[in-house]
Residue, then its C-alpha position, 0 to 999 in steps of 0.5 A: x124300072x124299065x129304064x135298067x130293063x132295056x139296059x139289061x136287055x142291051x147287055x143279053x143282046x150284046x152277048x148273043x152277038x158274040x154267042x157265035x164266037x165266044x161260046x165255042x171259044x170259051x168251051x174250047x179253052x176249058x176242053x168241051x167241045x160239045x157246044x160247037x153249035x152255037x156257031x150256028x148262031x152266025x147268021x142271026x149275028x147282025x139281027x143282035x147286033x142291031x138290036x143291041x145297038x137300038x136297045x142302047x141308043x134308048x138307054x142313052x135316052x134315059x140316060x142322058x136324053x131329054x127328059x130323062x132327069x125328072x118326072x113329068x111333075x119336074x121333080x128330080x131324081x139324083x140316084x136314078x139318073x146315076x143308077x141309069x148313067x152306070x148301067x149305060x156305060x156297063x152296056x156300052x162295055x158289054x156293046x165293045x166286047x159283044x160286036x168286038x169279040x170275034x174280030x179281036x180273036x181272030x186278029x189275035x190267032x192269026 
């Protein structure tokens, strides 16, 4: 349980990452222009994404670390070992797209 915990962590961290960026971007297509103040989340920027990159290296622990297959009793469990592989690399997709976002679309409108 606390294993796909700390991967849901991971994804919300990942998205506050690109708050500054996305968020404004996103109303901006749609026509509001009222959410302009989550770009004063920039500067807590690198604060999410070093905690999002902690929170995955610990879902790569549980994911494929040691100990991470069994129990301490050494009985295995299949399901969760795979369930916790699949939420580890949906956050590594959401770790790209959070800390990538901003780059990306700069490169794009410029």
């Amino acid at each position: 349980m606390k294993e796909r915990m700390i991967s849901f962590g991971g994804m919300v961290m990942a998205f506050l990452a690109s708050a500054c960026c996305i968020g404004p971007a996103l109303f901006l297509m749609f026509g509001i222009t009222g959410l302009v103040f989550l770009s004063r989340l920039e500067w807590m920027r690198p604060y999410f994404i070093a905690g999002t990159f902690i929170l995955g290296c610990i879902s790569y622990h549980y994911a494929y670390g040691k100990g991470s297959n069994c129990n301490p009793e050494g009985r295995c469990n299949p399901r969760m070992t795979r369930i916790n592989r699949v939420l580890f690399w949906v956050l590594v997709g959401f770790i790209l797209f959070g800390v990538s976002f901003p780059y990306i679309t700069t490169w794009l409108f410029s």
